[in-house]
Backbone bond lengths (Angstrom), bond angles and torsions (degrees), N, CA, C in turn:
res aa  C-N    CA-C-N  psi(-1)  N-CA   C-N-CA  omega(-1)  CA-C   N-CA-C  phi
1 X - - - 1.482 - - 1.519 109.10 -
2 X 1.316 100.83 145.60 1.809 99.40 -177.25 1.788 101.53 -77.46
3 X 1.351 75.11 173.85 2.080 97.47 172.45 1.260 79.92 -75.67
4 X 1.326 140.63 -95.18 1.298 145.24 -134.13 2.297 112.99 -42.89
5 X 1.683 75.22 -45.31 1.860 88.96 -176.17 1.831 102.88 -67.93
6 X 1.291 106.15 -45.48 2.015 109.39 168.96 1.436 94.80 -51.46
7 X 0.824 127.77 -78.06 1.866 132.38 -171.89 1.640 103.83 -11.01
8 X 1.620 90.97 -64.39 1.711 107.64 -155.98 1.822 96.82 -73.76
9 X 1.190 104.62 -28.70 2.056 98.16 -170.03 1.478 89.22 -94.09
10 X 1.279 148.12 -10.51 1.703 134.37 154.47 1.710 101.21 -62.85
11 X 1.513 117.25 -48.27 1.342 108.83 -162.61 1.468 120.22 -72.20
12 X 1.772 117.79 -13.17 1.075 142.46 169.12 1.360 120.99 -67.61
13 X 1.606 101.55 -40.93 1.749 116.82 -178.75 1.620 98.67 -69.89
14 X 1.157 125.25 -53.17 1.666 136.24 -168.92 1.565 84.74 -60.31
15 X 1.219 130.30 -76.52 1.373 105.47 -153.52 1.519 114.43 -88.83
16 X 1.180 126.29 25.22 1.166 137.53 154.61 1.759 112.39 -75.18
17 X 1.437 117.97 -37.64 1.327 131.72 -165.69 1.471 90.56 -96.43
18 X 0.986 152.10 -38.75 1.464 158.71 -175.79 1.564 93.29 -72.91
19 X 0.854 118.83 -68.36 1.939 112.15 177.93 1.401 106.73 -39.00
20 X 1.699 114.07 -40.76 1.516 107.11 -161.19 1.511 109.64 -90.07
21 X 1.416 108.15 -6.44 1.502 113.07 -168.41 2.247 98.17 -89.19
22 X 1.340 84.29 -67.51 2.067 95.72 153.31 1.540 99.36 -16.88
23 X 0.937 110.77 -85.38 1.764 115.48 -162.64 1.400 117.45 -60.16
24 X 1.159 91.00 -35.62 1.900 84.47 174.53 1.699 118.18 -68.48
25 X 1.272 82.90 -30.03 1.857 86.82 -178.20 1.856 117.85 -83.54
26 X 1.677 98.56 -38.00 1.529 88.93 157.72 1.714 125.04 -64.51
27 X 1.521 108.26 -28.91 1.371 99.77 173.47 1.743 115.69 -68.80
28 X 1.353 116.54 -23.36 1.178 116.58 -159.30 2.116 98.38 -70.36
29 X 1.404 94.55 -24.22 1.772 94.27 -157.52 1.387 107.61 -108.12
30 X 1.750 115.18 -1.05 1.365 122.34 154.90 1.192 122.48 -88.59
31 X 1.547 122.55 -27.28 1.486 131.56 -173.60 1.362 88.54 -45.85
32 X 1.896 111.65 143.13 1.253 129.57 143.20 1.152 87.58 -144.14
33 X 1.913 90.69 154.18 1.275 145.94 -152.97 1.456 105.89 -63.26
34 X 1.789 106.19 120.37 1.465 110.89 -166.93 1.865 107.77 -62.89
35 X 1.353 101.88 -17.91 1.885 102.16 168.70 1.564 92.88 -154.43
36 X 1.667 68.08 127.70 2.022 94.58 170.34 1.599 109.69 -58.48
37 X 0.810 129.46 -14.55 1.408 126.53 -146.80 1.861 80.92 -105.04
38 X 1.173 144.95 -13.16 1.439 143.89 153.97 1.271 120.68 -95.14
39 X 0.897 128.75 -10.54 1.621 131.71 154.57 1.554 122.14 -49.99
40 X 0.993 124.98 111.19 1.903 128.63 179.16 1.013 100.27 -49.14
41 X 1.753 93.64 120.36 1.457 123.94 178.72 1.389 90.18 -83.12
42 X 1.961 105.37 131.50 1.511 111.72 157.98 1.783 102.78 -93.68
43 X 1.521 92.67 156.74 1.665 85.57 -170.12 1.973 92.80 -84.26
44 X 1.105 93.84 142.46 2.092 94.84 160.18 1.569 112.74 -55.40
45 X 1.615 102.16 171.17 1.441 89.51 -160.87 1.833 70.37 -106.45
46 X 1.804 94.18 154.05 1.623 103.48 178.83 1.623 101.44 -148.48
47 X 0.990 117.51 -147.38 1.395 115.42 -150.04 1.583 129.34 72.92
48 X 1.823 108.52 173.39 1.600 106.00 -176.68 1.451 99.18 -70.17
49 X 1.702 130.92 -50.85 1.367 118.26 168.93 1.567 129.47 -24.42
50 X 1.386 106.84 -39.64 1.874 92.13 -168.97 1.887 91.14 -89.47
51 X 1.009 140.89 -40.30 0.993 172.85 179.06 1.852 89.88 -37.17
52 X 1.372 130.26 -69.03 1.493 135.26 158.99 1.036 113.25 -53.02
53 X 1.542 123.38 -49.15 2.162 109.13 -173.99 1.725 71.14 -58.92
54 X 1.048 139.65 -90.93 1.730 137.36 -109.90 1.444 88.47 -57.44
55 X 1.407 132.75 -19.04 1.311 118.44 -154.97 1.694 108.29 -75.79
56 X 1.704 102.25 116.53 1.991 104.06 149.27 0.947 151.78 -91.27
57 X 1.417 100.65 -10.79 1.405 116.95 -162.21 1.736 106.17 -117.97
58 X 1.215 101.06 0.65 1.628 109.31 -161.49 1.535 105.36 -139.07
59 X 1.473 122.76 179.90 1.763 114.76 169.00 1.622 91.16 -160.79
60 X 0.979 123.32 142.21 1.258 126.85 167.55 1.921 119.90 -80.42
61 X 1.248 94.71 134.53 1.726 99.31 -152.61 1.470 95.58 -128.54
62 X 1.440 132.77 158.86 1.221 138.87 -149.83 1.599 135.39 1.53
63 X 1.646 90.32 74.02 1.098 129.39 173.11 1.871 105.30 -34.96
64 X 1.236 108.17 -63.46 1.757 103.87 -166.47 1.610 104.58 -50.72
65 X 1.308 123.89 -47.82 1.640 125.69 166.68 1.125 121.61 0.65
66 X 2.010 95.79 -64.90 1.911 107.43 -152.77 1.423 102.29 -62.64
67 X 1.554 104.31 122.42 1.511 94.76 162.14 1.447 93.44 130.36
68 X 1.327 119.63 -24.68 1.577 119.25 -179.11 1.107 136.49 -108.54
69 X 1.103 154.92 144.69 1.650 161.76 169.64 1.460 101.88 -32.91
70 X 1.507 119.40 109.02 1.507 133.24 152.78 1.452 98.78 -43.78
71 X 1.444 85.95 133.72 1.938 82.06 165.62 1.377 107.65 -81.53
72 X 1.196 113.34 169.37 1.604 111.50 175.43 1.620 108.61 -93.42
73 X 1.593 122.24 -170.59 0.887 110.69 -165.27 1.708 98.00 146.70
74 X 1.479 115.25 130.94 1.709 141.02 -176.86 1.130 103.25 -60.96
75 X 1.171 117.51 153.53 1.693 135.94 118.37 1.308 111.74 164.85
76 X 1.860 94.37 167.74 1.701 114.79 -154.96 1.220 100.54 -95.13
77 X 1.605 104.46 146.52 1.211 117.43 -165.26 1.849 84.51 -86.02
78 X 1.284 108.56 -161.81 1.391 137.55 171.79 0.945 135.47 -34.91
79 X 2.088 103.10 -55.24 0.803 144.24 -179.10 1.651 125.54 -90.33
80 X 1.356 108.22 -5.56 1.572 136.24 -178.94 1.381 95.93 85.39
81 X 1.469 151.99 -4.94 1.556 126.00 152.58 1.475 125.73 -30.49
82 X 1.151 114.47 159.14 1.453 127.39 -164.61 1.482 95.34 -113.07
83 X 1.255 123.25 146.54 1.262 128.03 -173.22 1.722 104.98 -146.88
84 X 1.559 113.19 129.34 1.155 105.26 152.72 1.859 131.40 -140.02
85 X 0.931 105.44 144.56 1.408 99.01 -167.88 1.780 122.63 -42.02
86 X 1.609 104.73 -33.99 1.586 112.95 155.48 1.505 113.20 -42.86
87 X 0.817 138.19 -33.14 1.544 154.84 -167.81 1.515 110.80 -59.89
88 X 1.530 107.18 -48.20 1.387 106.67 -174.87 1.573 113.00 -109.98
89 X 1.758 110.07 49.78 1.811 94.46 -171.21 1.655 69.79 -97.64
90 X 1.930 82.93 151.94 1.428 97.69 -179.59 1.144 113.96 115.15
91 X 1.066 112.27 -13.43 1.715 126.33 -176.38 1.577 106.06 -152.62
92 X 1.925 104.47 139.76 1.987 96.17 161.55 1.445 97.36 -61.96
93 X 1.422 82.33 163.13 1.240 117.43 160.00 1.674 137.66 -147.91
94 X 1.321 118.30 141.26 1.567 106.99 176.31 0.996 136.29 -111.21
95 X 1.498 126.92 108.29 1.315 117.21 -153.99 1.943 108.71 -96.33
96 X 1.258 122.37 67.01 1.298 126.19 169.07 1.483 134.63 -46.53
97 X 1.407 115.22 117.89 1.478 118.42 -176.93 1.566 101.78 -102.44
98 X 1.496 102.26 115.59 1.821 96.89 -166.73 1.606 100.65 -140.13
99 X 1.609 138.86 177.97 1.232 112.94 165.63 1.785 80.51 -147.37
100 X 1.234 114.82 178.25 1.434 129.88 -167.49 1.568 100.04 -83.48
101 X 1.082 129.92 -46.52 2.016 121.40 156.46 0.730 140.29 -52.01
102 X 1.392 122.90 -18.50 1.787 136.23 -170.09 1.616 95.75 -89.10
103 X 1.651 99.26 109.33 1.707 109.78 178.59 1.647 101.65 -44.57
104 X 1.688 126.97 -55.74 0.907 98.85 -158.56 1.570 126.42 -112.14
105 X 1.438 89.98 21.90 1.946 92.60 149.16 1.609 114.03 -84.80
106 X 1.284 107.26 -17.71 1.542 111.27 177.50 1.700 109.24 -65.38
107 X 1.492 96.72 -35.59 1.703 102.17 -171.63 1.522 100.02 -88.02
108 X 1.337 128.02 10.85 1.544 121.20 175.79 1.394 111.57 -116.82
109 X 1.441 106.14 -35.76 1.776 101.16 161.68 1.746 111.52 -10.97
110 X 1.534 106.94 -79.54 0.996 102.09 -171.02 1.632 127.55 -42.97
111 X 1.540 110.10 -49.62 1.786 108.59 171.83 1.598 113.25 -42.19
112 X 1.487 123.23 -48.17 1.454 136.15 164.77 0.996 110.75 -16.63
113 X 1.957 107.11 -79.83 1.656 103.73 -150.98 2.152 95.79 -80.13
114 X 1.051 98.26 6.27 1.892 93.15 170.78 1.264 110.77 -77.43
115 X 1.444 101.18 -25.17 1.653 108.81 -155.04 1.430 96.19 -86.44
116 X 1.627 112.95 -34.36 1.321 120.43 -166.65 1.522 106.95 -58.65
117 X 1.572 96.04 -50.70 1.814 124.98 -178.66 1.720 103.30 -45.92
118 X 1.335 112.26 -42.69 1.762 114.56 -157.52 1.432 110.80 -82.26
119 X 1.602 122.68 -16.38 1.071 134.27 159.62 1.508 140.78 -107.45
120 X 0.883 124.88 162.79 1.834 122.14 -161.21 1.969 91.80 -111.62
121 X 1.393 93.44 148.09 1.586 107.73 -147.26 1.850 90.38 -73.60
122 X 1.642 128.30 7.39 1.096 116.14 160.28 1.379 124.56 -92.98
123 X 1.324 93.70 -4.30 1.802 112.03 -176.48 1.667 112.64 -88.02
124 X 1.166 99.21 -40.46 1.478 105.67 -161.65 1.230 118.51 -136.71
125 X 1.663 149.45 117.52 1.542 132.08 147.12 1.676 102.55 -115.12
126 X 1.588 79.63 172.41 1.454 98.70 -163.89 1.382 106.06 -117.32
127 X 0.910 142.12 97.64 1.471 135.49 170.28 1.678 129.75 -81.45
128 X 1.119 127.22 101.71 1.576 121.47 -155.95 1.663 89.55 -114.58
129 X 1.658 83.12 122.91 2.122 85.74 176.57 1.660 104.49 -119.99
130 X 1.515 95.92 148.20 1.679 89.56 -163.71 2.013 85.47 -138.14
131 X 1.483 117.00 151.91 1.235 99.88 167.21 1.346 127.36 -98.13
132 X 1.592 108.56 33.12 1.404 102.27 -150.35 1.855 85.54 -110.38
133 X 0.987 121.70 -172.64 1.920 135.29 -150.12 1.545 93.97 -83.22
134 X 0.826 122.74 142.38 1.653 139.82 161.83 1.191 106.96 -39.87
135 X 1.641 133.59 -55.72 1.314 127.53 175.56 1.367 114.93 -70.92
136 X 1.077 136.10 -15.54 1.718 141.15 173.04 1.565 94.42 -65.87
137 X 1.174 110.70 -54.55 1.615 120.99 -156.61 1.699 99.78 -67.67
138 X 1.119 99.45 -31.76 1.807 103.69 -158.49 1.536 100.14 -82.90
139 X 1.282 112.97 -19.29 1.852 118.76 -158.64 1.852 83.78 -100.06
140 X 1.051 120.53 -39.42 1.625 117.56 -176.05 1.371 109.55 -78.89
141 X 1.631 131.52 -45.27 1.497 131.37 163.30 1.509 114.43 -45.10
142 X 1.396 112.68 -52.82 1.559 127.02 164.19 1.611 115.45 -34.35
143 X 1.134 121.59 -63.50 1.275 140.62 -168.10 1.628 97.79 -82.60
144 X 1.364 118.48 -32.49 2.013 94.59 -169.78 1.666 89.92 -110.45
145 X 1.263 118.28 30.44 1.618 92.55 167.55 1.724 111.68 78.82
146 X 1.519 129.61 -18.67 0.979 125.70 -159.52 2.097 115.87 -30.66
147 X 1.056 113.42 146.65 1.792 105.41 178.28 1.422 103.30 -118.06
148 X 1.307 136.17 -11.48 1.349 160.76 -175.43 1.785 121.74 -85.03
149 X 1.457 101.05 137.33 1.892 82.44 177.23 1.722 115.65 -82.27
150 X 0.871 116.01 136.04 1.508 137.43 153.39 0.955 118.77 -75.63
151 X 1.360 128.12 143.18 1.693 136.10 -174.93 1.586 108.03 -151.19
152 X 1.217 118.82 138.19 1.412 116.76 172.91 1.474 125.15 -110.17
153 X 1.342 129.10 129.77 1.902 121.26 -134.38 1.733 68.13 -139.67
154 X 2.228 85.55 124.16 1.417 86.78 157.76 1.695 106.08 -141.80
155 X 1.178 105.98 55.72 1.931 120.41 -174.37 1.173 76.88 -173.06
156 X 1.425 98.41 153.12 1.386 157.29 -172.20 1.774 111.64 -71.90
157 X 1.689 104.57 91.48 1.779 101.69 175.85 1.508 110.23 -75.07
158 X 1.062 101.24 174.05 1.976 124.15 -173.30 1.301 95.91 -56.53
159 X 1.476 136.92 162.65 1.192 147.91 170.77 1.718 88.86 -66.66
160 X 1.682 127.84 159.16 1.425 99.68 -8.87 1.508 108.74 -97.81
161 X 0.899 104.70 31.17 1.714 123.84 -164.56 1.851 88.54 -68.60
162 X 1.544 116.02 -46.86 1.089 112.45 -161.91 1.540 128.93 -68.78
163 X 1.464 81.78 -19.14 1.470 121.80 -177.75 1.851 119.70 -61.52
164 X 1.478 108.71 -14.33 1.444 105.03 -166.41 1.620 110.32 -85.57
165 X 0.761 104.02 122.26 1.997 115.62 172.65 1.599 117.31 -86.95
166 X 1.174 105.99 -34.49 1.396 125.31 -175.57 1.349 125.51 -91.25
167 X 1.530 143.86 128.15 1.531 134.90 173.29 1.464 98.08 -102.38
168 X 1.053 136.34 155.66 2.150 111.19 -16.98 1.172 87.30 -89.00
169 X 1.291 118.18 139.22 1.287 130.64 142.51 1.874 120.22 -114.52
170 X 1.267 107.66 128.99 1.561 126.37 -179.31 1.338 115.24 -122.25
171 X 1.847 100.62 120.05 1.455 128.94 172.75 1.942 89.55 -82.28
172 X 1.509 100.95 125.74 0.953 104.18 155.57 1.652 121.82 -108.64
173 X 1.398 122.94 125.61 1.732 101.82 -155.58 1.975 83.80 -145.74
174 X 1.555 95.66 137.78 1.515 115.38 -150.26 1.731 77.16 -88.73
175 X 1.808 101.33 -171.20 0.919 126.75 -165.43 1.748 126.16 -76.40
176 X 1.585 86.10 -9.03 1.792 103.66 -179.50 1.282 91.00 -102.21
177 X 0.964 160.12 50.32 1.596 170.33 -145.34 2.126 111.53 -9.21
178 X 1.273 83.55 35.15 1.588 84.65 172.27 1.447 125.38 -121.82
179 X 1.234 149.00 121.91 1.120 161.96 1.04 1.727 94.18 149.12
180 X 1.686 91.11 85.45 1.778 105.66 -168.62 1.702 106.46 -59.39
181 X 1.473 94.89 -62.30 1.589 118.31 -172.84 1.406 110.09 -152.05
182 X 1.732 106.44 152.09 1.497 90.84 179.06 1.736 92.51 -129.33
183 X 1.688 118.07 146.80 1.390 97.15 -168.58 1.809 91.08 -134.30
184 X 1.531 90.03 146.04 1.186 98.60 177.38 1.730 119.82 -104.30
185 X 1.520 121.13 106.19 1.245 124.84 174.59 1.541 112.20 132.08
186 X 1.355 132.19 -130.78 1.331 125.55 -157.02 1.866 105.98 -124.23
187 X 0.952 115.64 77.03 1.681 125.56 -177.53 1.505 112.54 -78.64
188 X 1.915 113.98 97.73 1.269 120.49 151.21 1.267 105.05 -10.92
189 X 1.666 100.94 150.83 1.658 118.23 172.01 1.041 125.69 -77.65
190 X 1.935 119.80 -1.28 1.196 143.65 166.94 1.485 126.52 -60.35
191 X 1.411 85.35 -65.59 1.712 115.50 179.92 1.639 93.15 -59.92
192 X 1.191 99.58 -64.27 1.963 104.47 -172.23 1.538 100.33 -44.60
193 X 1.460 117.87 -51.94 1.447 113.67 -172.08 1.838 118.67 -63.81
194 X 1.226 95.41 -26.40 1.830 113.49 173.85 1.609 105.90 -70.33
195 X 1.340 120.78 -45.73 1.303 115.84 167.74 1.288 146.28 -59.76
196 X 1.759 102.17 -33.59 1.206 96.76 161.46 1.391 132.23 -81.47
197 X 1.386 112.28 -35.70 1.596 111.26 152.23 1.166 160.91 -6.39
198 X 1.744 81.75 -57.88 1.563 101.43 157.47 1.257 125.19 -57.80
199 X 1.361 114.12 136.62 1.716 128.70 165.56 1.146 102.48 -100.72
200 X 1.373 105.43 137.08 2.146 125.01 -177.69 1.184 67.34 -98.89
201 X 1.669 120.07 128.69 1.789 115.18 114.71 1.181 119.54 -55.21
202 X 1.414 94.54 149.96 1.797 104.01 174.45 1.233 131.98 -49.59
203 X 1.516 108.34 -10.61 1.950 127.65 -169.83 1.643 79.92 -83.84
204 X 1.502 131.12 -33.00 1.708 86.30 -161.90 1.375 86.34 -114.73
205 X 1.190 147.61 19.75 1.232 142.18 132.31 1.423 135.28 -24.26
């Protein structure tokens, strides 16, 4: 065999092995996983943080709060029951400032009584405070089906309750009676359902 013909069947062998080396490595960085269901699960991102970017319809409003003890504090439902926020540690709760005119507590009712529906009455109450007359409240609960208590507030609650200018606004306040998030405006039954869910550790408490 010539030098020249060895030359050409070495230069044949090299790029024969160079094709096979190429391919293995493009196969190595296209391969996906013959079942998804073994592929490393990344966890989704959750918490009250992702929970606020997603928010459109809503904004989260007195920020210094999250993390602290609701004060407590009375009032009569509808029906003249006495209510106090001590009442429900042990359970979320939502303390809603809404009134029967405000289009879009009218358009959140509905997320409410879902929310009311999706939880068992040791899990969850809803407290909706309005300042308008007991009989206003009772003829509009009457008429929309309400499943939730209503209360009618005519004095002045503890900061920051006292603090709201805006309808609807919702204290959301966990089971140690402190004060997850408070949101100002109309929160899907999603977002609402993501919120209560959440567990604060005590570190961001």
């Amino acid at each position: 065999m010539s030098k020249k013909s060895t030359l050409r069947d070495v230069a044949w062998i090299a790029a024969g092995v160079i094709t096979v080396v190429v391919v293995m490595v493009f196969a190595a960085i296209d391969r996906e996983p013959a079942d998804p269901q073994s592929a490393p699960q990344t966890a989704a991102p959750g918490g009250l943080e992702s929970v606020v970017k997603s928010a459109q319809t809503w904004e989260a409003t007195f920020p210094a709060w999250a993390g602290k003890a609701a004060p407590d504090f009375a009032i009569n439902d509808i029906d003249g029951k006495t209510h106090r926020l001590s009442d429900y540690h042990g359970k979320n709760l939502l303390v809603v400032f809404w009134a029967t005119w405000c289009p879009s507590c009218n358009a959140e009712i509905p997320h409410l009584m879902e929310l009311r529906k999706a939880y068992s009455a040791d899990q969850l109450a809803i407290l909706a405070i309005s300042n308008e007359s007991p009989d206003v409240l009772k003829d509009f609960v009457a008429k929309k089906g309400i499943n939730y208590t209503v209360a009618s507030i005519h004095s002045t609650p503890p900061a920051p309750f006292s603090s709201v200018t805006s309808i609807p606004t919702t204290f959301y306040i966990g089971p140690d009676g402190k004060i997850k998030l408070t949101a100002l405006g109309l929160v899907p039954l999603e977002q609402a359902k993501a919120i209560v869910d959440t567990h604060v550790e005590p570190s961001q408490a």
